[in-house]
PDB file of N, CA, C, O and CB in Angstrom:
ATOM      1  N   UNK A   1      20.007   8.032   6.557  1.00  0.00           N
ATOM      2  CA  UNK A   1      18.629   7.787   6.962  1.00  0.00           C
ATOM      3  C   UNK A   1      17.853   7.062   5.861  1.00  0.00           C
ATOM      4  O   UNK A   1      16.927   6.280   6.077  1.00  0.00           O
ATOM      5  CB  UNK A   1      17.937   9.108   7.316  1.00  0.00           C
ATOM      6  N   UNK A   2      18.358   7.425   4.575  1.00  0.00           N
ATOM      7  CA  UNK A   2      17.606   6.548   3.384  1.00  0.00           C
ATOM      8  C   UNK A   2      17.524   4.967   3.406  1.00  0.00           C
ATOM      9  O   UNK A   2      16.704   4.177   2.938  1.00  0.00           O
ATOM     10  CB  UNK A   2      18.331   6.838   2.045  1.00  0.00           C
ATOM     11  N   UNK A   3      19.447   4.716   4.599  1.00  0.00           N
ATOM     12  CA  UNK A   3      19.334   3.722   3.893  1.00  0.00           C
ATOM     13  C   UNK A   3      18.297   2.537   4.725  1.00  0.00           C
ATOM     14  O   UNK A   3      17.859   1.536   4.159  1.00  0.00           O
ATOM     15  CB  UNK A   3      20.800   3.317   3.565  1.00  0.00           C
ATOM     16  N   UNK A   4      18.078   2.819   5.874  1.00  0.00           N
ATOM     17  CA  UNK A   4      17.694   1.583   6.518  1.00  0.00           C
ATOM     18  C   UNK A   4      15.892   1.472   6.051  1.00  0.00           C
ATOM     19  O   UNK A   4      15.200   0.467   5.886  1.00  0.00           O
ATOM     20  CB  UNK A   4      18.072   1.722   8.411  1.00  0.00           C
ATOM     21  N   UNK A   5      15.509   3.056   5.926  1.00  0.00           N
ATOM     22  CA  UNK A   5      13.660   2.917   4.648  1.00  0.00           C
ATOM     23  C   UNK A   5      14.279   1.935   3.730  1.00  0.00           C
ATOM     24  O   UNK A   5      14.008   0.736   3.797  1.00  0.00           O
ATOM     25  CB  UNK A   5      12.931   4.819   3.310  1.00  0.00           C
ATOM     26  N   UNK A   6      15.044   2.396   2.942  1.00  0.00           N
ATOM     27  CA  UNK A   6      15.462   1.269   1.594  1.00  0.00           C
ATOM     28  C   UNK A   6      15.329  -0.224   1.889  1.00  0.00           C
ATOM     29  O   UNK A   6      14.524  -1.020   1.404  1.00  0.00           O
ATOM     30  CB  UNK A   6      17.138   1.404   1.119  1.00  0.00           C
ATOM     31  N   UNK A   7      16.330  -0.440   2.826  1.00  0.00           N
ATOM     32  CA  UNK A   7      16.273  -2.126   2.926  1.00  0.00           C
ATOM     33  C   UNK A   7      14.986  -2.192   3.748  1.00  0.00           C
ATOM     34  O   UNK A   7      14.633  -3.369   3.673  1.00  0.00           O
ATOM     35  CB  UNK A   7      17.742  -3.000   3.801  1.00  0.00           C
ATOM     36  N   UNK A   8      14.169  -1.562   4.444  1.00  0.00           N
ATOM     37  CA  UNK A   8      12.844  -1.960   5.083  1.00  0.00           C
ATOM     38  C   UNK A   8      12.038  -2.407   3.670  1.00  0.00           C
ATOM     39  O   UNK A   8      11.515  -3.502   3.464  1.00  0.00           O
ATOM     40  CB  UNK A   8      12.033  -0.553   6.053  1.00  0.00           C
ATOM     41  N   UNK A   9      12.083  -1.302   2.796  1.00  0.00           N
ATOM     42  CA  UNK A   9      11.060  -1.624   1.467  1.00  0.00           C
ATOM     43  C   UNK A   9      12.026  -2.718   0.603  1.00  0.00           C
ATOM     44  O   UNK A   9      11.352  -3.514  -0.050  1.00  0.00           O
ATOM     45  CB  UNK A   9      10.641   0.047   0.347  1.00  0.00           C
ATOM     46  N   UNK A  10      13.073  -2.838   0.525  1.00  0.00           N
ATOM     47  CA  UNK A  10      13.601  -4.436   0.137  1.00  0.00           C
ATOM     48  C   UNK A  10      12.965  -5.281   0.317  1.00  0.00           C
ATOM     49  O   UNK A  10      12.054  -5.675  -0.411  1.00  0.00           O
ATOM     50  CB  UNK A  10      14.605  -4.975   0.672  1.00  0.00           C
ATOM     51  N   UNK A  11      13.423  -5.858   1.623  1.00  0.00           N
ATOM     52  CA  UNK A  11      12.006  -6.733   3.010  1.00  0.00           C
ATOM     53  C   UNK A  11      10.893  -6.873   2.658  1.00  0.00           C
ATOM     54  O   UNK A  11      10.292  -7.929   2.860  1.00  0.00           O
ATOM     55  CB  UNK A  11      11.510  -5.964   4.439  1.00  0.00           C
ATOM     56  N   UNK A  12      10.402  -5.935   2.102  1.00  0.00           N
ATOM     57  CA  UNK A  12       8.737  -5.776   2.332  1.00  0.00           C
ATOM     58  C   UNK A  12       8.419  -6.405   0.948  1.00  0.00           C
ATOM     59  O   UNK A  12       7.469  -7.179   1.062  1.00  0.00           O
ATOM     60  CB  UNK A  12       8.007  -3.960   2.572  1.00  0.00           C
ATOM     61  N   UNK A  13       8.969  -6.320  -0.521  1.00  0.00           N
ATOM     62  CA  UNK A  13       9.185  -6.417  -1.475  1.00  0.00           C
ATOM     63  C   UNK A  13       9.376  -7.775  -1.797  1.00  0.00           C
ATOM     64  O   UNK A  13       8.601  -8.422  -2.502  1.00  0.00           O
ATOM     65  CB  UNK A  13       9.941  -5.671  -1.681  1.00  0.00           C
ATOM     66  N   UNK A  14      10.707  -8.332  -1.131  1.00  0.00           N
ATOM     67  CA  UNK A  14      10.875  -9.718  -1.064  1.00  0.00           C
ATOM     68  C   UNK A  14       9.945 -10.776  -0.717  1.00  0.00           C
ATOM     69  O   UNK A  14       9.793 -11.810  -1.367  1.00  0.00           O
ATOM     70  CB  UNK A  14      11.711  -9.862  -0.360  1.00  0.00           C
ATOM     71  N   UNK A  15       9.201 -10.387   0.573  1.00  0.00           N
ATOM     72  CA  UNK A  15       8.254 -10.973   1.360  1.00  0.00           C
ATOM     73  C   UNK A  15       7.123 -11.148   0.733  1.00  0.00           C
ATOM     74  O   UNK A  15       6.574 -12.250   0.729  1.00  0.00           O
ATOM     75  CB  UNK A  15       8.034 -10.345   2.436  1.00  0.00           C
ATOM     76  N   UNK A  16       6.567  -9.985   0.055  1.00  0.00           N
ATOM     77  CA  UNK A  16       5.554 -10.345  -0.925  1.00  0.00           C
ATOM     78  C   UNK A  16       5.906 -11.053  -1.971  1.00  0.00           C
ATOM     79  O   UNK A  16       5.069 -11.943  -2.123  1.00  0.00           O
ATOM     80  CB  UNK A  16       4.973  -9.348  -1.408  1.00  0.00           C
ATOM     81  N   UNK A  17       6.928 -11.110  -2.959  1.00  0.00           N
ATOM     82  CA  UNK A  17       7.255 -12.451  -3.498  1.00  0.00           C
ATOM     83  C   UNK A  17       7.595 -13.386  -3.377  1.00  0.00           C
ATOM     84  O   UNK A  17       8.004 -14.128  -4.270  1.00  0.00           O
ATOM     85  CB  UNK A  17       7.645 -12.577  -3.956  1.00  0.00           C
ATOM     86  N   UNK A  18       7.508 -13.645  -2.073  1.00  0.00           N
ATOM     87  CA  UNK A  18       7.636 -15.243  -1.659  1.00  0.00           C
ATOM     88  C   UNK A  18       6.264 -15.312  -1.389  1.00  0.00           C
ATOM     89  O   UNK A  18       5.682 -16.130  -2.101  1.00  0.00           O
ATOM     90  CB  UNK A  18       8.685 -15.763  -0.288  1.00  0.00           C
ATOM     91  N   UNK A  19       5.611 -14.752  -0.639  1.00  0.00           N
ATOM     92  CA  UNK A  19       4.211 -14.836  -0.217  1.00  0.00           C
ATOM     93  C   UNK A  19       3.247 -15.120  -1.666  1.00  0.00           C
ATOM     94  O   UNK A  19       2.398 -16.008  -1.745  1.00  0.00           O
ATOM     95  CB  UNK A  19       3.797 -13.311   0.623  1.00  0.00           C
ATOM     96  N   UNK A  20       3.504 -14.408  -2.472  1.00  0.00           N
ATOM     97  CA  UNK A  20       2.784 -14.295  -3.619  1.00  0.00           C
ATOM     98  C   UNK A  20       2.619 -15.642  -4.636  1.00  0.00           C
ATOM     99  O   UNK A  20       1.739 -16.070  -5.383  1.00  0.00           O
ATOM    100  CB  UNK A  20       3.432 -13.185  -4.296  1.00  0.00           C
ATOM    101  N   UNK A  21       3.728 -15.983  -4.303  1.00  0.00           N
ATOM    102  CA  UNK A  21       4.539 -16.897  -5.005  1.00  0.00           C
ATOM    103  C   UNK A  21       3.791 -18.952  -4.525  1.00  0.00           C
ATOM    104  O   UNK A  21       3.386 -19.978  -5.071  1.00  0.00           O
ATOM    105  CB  UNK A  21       6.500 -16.385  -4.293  1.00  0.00           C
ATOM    106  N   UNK A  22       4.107 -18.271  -2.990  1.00  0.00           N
ATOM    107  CA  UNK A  22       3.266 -19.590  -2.323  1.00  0.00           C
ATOM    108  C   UNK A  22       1.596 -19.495  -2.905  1.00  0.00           C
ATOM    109  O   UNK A  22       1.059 -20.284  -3.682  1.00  0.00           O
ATOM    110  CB  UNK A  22       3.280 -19.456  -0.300  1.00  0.00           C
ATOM    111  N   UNK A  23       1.113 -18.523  -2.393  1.00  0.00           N
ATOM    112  CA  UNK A  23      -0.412 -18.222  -3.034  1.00  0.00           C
ATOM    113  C   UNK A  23      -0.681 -18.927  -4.389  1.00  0.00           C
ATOM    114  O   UNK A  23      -1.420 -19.894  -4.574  1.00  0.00           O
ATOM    115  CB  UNK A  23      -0.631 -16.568  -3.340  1.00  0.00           C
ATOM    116  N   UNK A  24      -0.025 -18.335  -5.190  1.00  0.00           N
ATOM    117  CA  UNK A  24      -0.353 -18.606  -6.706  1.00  0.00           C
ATOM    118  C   UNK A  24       0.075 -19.792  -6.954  1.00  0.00           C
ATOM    119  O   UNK A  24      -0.087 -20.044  -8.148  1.00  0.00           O
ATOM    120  CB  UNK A  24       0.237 -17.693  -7.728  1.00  0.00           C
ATOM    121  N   UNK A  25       0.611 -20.755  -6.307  1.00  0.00           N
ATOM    122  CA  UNK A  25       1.370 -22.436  -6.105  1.00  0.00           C
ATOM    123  C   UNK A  25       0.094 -23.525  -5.749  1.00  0.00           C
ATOM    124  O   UNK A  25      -0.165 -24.656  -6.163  1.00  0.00           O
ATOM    125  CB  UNK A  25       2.712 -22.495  -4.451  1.00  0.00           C
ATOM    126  N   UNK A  26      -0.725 -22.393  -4.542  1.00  0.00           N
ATOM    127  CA  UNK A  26      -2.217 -23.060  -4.071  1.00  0.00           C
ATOM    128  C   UNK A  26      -3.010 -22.493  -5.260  1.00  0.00           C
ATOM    129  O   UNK A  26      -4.141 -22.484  -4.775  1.00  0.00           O
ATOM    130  CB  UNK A  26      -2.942 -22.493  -2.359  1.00  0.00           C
ATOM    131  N   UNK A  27      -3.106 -22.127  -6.219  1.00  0.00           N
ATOM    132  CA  UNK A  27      -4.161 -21.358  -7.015  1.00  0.00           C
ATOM    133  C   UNK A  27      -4.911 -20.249  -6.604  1.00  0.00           C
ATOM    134  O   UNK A  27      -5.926 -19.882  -7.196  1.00  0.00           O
ATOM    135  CB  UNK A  27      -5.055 -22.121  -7.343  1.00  0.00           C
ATOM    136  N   UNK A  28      -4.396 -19.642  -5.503  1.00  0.00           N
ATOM    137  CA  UNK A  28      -5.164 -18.346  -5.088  1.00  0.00           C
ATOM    138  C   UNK A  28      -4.871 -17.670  -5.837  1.00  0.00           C
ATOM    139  O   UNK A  28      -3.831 -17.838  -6.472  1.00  0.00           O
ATOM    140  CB  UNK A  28      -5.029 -17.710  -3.924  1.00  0.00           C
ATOM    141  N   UNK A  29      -5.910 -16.377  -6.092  1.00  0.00           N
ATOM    142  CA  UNK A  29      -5.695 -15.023  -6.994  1.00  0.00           C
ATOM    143  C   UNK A  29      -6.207 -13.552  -5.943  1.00  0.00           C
ATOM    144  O   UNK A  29      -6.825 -13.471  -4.882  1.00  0.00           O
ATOM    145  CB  UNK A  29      -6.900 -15.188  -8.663  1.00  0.00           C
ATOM    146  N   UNK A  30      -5.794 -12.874  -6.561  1.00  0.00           N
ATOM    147  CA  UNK A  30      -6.100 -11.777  -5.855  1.00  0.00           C
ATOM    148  C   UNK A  30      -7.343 -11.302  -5.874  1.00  0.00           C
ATOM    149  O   UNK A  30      -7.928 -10.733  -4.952  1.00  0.00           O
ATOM    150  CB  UNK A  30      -5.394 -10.896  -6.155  1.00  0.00           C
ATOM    151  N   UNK A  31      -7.848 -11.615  -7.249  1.00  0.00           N
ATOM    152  CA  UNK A  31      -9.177 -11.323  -7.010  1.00  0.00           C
ATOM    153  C   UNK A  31     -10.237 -12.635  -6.247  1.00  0.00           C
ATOM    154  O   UNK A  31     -11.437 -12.428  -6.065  1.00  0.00           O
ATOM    155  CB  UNK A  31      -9.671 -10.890  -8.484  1.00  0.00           C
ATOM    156  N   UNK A  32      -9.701 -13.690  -5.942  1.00  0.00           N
ATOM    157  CA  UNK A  32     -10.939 -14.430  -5.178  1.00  0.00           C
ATOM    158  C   UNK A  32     -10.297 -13.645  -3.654  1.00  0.00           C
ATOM    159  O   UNK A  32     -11.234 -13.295  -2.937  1.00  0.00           O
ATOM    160  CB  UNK A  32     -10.982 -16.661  -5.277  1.00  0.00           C
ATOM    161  N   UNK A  33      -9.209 -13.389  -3.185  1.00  0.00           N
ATOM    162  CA  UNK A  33      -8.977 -12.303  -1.715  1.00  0.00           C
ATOM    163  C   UNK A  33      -9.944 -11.415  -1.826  1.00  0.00           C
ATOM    164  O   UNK A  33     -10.940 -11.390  -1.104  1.00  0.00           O
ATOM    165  CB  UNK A  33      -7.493 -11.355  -1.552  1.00  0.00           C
ATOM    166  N   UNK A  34      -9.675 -10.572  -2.818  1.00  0.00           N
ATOM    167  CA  UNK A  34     -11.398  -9.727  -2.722  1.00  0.00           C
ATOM    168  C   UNK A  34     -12.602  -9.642  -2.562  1.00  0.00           C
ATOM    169  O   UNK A  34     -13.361  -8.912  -1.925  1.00  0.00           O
ATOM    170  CB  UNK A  34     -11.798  -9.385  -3.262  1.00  0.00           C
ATOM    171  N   UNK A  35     -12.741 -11.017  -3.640  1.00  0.00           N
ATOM    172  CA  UNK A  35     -13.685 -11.268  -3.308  1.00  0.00           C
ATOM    173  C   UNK A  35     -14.590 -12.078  -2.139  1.00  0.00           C
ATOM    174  O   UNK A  35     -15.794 -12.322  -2.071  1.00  0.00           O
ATOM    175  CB  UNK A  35     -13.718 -11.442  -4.066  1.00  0.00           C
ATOM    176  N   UNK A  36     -13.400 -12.396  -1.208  1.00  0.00           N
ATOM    177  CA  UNK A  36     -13.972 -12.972  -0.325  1.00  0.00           C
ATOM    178  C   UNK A  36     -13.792 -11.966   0.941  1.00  0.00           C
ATOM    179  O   UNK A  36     -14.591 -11.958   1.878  1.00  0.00           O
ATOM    180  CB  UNK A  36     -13.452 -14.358  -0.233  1.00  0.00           C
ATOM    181  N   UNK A  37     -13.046 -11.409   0.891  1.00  0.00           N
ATOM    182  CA  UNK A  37     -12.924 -10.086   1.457  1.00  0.00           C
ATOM    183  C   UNK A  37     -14.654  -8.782   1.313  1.00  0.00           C
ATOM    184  O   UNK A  37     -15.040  -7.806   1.957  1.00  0.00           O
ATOM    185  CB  UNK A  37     -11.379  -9.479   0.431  1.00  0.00           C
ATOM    186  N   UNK A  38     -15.125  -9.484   0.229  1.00  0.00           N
ATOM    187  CA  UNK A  38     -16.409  -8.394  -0.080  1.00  0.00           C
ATOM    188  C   UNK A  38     -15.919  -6.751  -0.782  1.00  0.00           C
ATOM    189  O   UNK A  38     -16.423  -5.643  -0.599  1.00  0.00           O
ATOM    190  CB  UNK A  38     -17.253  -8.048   1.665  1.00  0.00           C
ATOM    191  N   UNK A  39     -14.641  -7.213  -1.696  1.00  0.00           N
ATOM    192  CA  UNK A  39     -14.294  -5.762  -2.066  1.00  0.00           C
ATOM    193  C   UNK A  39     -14.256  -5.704  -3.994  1.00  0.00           C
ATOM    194  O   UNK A  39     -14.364  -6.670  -4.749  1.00  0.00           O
ATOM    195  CB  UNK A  39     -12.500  -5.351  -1.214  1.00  0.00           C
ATOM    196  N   UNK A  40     -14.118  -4.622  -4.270  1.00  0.00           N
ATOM    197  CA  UNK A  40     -14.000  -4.911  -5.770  1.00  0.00           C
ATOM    198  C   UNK A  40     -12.900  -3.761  -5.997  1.00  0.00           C
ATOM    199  O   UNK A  40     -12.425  -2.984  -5.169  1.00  0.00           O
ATOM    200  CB  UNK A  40     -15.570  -4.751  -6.763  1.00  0.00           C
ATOM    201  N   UNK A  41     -12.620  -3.897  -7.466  1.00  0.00           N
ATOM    202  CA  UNK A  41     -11.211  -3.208  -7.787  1.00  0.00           C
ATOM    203  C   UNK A  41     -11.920  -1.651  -7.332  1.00  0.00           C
ATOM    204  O   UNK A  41     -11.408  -0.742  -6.679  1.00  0.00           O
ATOM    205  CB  UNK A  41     -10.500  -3.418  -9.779  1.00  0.00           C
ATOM    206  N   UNK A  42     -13.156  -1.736  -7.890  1.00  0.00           N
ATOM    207  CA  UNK A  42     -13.463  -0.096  -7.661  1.00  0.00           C
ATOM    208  C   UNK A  42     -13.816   0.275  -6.730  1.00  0.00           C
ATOM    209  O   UNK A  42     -13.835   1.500  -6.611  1.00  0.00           O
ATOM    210  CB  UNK A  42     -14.287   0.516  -8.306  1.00  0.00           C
ATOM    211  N   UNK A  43     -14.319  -0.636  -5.484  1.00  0.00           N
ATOM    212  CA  UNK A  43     -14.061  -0.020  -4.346  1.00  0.00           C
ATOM    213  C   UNK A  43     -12.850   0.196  -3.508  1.00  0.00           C
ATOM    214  O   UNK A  43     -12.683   0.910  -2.519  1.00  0.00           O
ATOM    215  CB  UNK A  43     -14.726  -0.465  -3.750  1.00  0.00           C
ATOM    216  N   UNK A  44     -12.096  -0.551  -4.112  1.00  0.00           N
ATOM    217  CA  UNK A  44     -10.675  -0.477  -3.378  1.00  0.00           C
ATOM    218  C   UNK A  44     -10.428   1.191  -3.944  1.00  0.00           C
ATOM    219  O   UNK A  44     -10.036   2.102  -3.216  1.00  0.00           O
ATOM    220  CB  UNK A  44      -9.265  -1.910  -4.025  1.00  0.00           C
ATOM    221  N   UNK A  45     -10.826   1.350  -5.699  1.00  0.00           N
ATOM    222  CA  UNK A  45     -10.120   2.836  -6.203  1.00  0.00           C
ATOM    223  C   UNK A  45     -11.011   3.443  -4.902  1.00  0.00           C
ATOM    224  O   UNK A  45     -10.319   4.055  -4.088  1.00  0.00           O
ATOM    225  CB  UNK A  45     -10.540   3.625  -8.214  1.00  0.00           C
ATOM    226  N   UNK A  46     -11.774   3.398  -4.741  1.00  0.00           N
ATOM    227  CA  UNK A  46     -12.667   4.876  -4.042  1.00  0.00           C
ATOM    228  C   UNK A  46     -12.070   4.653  -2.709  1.00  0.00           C
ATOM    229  O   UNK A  46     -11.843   5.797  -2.316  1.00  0.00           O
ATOM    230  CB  UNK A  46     -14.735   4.900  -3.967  1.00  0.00           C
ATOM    231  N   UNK A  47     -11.835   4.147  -2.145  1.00  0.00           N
ATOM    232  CA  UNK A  47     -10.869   3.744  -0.769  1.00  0.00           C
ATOM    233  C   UNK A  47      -9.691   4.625  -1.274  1.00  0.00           C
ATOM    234  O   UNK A  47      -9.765   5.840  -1.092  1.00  0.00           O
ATOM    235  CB  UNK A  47     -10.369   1.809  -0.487  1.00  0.00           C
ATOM    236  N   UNK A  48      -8.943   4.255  -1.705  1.00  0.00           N
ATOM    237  CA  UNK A  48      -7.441   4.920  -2.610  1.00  0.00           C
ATOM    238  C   UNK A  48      -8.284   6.436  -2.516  1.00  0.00           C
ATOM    239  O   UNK A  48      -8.075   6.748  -1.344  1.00  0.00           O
ATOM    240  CB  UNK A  48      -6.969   4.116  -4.828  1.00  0.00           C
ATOM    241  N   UNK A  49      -8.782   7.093  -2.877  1.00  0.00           N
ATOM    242  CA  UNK A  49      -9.290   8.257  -3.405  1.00  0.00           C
ATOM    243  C   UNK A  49      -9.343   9.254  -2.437  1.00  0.00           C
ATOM    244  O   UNK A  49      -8.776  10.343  -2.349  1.00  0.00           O
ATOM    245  CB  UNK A  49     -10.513   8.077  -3.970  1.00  0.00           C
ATOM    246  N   UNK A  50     -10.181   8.633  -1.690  1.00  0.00           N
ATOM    247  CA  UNK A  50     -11.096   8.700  -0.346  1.00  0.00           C
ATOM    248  C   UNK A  50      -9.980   9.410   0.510  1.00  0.00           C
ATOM    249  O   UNK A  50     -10.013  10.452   1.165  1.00  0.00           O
ATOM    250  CB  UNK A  50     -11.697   7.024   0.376  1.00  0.00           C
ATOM    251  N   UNK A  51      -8.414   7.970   0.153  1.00  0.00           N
ATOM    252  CA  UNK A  51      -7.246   8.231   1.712  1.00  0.00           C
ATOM    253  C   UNK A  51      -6.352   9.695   1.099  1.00  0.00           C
ATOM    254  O   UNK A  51      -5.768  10.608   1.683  1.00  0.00           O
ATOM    255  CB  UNK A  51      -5.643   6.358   2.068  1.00  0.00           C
ATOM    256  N   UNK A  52      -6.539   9.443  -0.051  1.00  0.00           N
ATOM    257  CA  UNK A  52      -5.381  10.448  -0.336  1.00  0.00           C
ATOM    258  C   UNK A  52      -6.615  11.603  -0.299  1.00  0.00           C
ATOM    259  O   UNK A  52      -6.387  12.414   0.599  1.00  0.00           O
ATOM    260  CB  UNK A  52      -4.269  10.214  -2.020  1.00  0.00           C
ATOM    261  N   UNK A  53      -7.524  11.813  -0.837  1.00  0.00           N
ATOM    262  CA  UNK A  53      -8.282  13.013  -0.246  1.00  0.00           C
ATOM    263  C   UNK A  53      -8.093  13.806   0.773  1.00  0.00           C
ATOM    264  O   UNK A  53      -7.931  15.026   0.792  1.00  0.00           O
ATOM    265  CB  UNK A  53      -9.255  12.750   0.022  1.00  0.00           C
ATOM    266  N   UNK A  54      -8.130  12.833   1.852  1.00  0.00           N
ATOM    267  CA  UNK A  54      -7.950  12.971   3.220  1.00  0.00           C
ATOM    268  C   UNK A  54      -6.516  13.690   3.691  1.00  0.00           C
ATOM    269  O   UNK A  54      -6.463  14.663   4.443  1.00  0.00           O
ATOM    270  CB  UNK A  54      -8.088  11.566   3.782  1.00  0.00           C
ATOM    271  N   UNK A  55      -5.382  13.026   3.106  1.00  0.00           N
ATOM    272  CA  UNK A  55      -3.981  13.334   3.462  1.00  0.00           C
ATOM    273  C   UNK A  55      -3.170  13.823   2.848  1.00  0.00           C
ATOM    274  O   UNK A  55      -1.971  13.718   3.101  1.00  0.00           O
ATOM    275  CB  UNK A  55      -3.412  12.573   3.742  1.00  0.00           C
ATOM    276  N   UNK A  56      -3.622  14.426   1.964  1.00  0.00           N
ATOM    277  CA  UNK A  56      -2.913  15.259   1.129  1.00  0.00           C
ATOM    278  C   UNK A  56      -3.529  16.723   1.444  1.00  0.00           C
ATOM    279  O   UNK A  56      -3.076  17.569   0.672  1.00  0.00           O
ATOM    280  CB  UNK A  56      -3.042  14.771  -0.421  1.00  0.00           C
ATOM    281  N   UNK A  57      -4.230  17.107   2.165  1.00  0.00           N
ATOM    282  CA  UNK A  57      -4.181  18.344   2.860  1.00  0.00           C
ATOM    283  C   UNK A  57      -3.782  18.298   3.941  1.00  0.00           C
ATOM    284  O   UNK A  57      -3.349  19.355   4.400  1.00  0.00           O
ATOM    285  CB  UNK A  57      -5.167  18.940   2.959  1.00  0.00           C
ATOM    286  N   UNK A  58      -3.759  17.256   4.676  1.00  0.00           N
ATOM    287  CA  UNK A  58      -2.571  17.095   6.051  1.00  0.00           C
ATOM    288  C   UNK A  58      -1.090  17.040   5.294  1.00  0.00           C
ATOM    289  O   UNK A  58      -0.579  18.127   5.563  1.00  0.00           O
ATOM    290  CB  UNK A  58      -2.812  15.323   7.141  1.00  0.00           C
ATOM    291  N   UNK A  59      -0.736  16.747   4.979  1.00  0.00           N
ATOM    292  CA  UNK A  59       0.658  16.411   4.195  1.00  0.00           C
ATOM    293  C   UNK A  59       0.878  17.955   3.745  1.00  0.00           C
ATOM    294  O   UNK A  59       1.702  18.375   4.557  1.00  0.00           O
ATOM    295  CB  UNK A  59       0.537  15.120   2.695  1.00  0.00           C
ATOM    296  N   UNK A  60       0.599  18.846   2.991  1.00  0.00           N
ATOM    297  CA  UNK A  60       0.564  19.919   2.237  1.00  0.00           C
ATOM    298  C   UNK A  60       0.703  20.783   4.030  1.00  0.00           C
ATOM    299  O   UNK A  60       1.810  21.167   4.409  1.00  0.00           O
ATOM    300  CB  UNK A  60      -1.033  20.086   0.945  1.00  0.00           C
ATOM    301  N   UNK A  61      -0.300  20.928   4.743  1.00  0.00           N
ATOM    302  CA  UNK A  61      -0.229  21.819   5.973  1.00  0.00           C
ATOM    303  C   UNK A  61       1.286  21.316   7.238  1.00  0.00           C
ATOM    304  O   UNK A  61       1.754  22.049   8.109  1.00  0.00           O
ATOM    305  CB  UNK A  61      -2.026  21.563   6.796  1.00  0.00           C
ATOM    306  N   UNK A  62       1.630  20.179   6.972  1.00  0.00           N
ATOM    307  CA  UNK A  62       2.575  20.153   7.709  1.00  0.00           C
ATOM    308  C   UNK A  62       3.702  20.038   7.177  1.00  0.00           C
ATOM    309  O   UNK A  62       4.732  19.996   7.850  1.00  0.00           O
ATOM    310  CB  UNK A  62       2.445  19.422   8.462  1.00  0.00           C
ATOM    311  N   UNK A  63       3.683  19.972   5.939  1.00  0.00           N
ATOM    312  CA  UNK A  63       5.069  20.360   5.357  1.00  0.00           C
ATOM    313  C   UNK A  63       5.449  22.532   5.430  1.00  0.00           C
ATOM    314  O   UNK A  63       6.384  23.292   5.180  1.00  0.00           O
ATOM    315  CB  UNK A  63       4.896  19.594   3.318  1.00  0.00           C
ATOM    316  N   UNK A  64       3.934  22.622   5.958  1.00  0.00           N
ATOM    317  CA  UNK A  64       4.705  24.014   5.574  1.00  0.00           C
ATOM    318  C   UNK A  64       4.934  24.604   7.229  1.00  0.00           C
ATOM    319  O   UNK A  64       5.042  25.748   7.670  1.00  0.00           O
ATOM    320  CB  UNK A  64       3.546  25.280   4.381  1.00  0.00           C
ATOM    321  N   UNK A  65       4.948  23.492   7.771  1.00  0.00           N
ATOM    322  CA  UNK A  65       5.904  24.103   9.148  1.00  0.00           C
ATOM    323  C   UNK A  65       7.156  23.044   9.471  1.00  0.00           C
ATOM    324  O   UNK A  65       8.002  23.228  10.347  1.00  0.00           O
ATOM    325  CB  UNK A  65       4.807  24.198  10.792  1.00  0.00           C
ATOM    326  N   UNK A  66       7.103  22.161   8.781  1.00  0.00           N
ATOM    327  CA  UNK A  66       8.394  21.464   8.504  1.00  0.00           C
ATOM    328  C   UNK A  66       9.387  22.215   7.479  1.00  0.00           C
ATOM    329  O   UNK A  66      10.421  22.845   7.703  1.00  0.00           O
ATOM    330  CB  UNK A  66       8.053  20.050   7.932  1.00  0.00           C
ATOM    331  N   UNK A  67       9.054  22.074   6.886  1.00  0.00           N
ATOM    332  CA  UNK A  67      10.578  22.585   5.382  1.00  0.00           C
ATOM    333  C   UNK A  67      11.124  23.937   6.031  1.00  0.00           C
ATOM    334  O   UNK A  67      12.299  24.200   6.284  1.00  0.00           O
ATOM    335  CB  UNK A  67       9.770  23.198   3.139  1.00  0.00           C
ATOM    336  N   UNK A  68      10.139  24.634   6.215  1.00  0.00           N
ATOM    337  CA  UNK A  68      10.942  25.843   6.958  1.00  0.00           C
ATOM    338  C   UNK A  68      11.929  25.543   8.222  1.00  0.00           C
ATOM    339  O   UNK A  68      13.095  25.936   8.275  1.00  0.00           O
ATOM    340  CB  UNK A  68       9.843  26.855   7.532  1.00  0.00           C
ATOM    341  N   UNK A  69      11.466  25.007   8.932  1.00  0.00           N
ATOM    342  CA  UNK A  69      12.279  24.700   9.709  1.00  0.00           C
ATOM    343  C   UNK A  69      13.717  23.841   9.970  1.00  0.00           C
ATOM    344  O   UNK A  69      14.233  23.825  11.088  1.00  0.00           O
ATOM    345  CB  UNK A  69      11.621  24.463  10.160  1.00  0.00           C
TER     346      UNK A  69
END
């Protein structure tokens, strides 16, 4: 079962370095995506914060009727 997650995140991995790769060829950066996006590094952290806030007490409550089982 590991292996076909594995090569999915291969894929996913690869794809962004080609993608990345074209980007930075046009002179895009990640931060003008943001910024045209309307985001900043620290709102992205409080986003990040925010999700795992959120799902890490879902995650914690359904592992404890998973593992047992």
């Amino acid at each position: 079962m590991l292996h076909p997650i594995l090569r999915t995140l291969v894929k996913v991995a690869v794809a962004s370095l080609v993608v990345g790769t074209i980007l930075a060829h046009f002179g895009i950066t990640a931060e003008q995506l943001m910024r045209e996006f309307g985001l900043s590094a620290d709102r992205l952290e409080d986003y990040a914060k925010r999700g795992f806030a959120w799902a890490w007490p879902n995650v914690l409550l359904g592992s404890l009727v998973i593992v047992p089982i």
